[in-house]
N, C-alpha and C positions, 0 to 999 in steps of 0.2 A: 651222585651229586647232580648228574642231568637229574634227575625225576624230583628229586626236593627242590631244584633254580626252578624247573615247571612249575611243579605247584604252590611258591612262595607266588610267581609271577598271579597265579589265576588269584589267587589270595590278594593281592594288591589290585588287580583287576577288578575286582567286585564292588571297590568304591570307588567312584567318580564325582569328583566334587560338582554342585550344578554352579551353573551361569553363576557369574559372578553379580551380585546384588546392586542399584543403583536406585536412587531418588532425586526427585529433584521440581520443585515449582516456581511459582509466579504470584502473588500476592498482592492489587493494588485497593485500594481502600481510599476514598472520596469525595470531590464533586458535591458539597456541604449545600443542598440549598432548606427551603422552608416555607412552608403557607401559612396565612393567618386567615382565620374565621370568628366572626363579629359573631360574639354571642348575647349578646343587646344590642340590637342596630337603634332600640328605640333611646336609649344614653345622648345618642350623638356624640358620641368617641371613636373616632376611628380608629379603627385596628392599625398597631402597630410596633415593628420592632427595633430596636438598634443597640449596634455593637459595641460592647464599651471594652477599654480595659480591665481587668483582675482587680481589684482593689486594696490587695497585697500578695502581688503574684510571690515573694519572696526568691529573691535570687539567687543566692545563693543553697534552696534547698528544691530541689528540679521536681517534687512531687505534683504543683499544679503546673509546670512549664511545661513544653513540648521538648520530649528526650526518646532516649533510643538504645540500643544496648546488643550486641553481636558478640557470640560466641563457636568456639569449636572445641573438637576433643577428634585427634589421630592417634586409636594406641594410647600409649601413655604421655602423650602432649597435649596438653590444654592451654586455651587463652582468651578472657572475659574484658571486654571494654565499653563501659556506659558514656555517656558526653549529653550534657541539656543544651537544645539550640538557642542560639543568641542571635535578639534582631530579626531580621526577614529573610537571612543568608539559609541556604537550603546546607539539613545535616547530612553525609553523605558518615557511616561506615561499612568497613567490611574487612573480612580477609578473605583472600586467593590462597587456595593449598594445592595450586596445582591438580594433578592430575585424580587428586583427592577429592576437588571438588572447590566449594567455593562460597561463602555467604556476603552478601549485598544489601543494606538494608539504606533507602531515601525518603527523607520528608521535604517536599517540594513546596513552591507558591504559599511562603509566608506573608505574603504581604496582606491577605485577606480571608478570614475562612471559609469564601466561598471556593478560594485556589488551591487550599490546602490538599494536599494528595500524600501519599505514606506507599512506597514502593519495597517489596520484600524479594529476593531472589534468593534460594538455594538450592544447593546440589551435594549429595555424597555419594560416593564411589569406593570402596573397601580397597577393592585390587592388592597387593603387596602390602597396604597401607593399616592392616589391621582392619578394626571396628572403625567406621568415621560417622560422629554428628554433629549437626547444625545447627544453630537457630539464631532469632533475632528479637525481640521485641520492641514496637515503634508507637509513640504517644503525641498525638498531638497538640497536645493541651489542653488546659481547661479556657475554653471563649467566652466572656461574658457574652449576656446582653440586659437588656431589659425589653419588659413585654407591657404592651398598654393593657388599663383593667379593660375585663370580659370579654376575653381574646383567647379563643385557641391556636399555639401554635405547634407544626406537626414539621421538626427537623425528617431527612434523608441523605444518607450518603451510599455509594454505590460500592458495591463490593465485587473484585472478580479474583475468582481462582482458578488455575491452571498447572495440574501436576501431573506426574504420574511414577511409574516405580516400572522398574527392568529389569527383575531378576528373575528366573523360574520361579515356579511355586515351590515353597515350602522357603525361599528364601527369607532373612530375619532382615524387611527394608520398609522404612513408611514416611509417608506425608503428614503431614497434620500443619493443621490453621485453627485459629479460635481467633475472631475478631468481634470487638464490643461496640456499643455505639453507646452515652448518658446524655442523661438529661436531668439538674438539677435544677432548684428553686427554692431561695431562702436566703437569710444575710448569710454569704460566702465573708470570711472561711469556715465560720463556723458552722459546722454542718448537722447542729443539733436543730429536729422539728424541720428537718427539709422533704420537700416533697420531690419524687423523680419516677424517672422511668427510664428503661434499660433492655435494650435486646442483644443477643449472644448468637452469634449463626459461627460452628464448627462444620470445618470440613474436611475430610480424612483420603487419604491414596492408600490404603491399606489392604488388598485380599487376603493376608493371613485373620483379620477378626472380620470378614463380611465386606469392608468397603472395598469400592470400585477400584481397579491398577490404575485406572487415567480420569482425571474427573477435568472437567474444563464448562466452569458456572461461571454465572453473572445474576448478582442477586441485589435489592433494596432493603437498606434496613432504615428503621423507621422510629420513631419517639416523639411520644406528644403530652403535650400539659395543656389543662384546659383554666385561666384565671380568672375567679371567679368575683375575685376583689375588686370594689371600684377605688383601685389603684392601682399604680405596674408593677408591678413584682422583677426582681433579681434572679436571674439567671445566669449558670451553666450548660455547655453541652460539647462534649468531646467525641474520638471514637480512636480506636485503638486496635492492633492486630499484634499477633504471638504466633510464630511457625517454629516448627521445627521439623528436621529433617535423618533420617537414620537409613543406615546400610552396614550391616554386620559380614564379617567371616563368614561363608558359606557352613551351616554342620551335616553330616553327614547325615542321611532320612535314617531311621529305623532298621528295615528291611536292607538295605546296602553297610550296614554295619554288622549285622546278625550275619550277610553273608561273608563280611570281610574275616571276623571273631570263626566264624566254621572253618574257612580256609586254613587261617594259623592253628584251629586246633588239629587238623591233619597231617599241617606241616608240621605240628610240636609231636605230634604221636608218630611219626613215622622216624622224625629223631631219636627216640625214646628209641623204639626198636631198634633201631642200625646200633643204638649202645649198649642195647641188651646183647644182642649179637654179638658186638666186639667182647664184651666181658665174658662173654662164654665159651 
C-alpha cells in the first residue's frame, strides 16, 4: 500500500495547475472637437458649423440617443442591463462581483459634445469563481449639426487604452476593445443617399493570438466630409466603444497531462498485478 500511496502521489504531482488567470483595463473615449477649411474663400461664405438637436431623436426607441449596456457571466450566472440617457445627467452602470471582478461603464459631460467623454472599466478573475466575463458597450449618440456650403469639416476624438492580462502563458484570459467614431450627412433619419465616413481602431491584451499581455495607447481618431454644395448640408457624427474582458479555469498544458495519464497508468497496472497475485 506504501508503494501504490507513492506512486498515485507522484501521478498527481505531475499536474500543477498554472497561475491562476486575470484581465482587466481602462477604456476612455472623447474630447469631441473639429476644424473647418474654406473650400472657396472666393464665395465669401464663411466656414461654418453648429450644433443643432436630432430632428426626431425619438424617445422612446434609444437607437439614435446616447445608451449604454453592461453585462456579466460567473459560471453559470448571468446578467444583462441596457438604459438610454436622459438629459445632461451623466449614465453611470455597472456590477461589482467581488473578488470575481467588476465591470463599470460612464458617459460623462452631457451638456455639450465637446464634454462628452464615455469611460469603460473591467476586470475578471476566475479563482474559485469558475470561467468569468465582462463587457460593456457605451454610445454616445447621434449630434447633429449643420455645416456651411464648401466647407470641410474634420471631427477628432481621443482614444486611450490601458490593459493588461496576469496569467502565465498558455492561460485562456484577454482584453479586447473596438471603438468607432461616424460621420453622417443627409436628411437624418432617413439614411437613404447619405454620405459618411467611419474609423474603427481595436485594441487587444491577448499573448495567446500574438497581442501584447499589457498595452497602454493613446491614439486620434479622426472623420471628415468635404461640402461641396452651395448650401449646408445636415449632419451627424457620433463615436462609440465595445470591451470585453475574459479569464477562464486554468486547463492543464498537454505534456503535464500525458505525464499525469502515465502515472495512473502505472498505478492501474501495478493494481492489476497485486490482484492477479491475490487470485492465484
Amino acid at each position: 500500500m506504501k508503494i501504490l500511496a507513492a506512486i498515485l502521489a507522484i501521478a498527481l504531482a505531475a499536474w500543477q495547475p498554472p497561475a491562476l488567470a486575470g484581465a482587466s483595463g481602462r477604456v476612455t473615449q472623447g474630447q469631441l472637437s473639429y476644424t473647418l477649411v474654406d473650400l472657396a474663400p472666393e464665395d465669401g461664405i464663411a466656414p461654418s458649423l453648429v450644433f443643432e438637436p436630432l430632428p426626431n431623436p425619438g424617445p422612446v426607441d434609444p437607437v439614435n440617443m446616447a445608451h449604454g449596456s453592461v453585462r456579466y457571466a460567473v459560471g453559470d450566472d448571468s446578467r444583462f442591463v441596457e438604459q438610454a440617457a436622459t438629459g445632461t445627467d451623466p449614465l453611470v452602470l455597472g456590477y461589482d462581483l467581488g473578488s470575481a471582478g467588476a465591470i463599470t461603464a460612464r458617459l460623462d459631460g452631457r451638456g455639450q459634445p465637446a464634454t462628452q467623454r464615455l469611460t469603460i472599466e473591467a476586470s475578471a478573475n476566475p479563482g474559485e469563481h469558475g470561467d468569468v466575463q465582462v463587457g460593456s458597450w457605451m454610445y454616445v449618440g447621434d449630434m447633429g449639426f449643420t455645416l456651411s456650403a464648401n466647407t470641410r469639416v474634420e471631427f477628432s476624438t481621443t482614444l486611450h487604452v490601458q490593459a493588461g492580462v496576469t496569467g502565465a502563458a498558455g492561460t485562456n484570459e484577454w482584453f479586447q476593445s473596438a471603438s468607432w467614431m461616424y460621420l453622417m450627412m443627409g436628411h437624418f433619419p432617413d439614411t437613404t443617399g447619405f454620405d459618411w465616413d467611419h474609423e474603427l481602431v481595436t485594441v487587444h491584451a491577448d499573448p495567446a493570438w500574438g497581442a501584447p499581455r499589457d498595452v497602454d495607447t493613446t491614439l486620434t481618431m479622426t472623420v471628415a466630409y468635404d461640402n461641396t454644395a452651395l448650401e449646408g448640408q445636415y449632419g451627424t457624427v457620433s463615436f462609440n466603444t465595445w470591451v470585453n474582458a475574459m479569464a477562464a479555469q486554468p486547463v492543464p498544458e498537454p505534456a503535464a497531462l500525458s505525464m499525469m495519464f502515465a502515472g495512473l497508468l502505472v498505478l492501474g497496472g501495478t493494481r492489476l498485478r497485486a490482484r492477479s497475485r491475490l487470485r492465484s
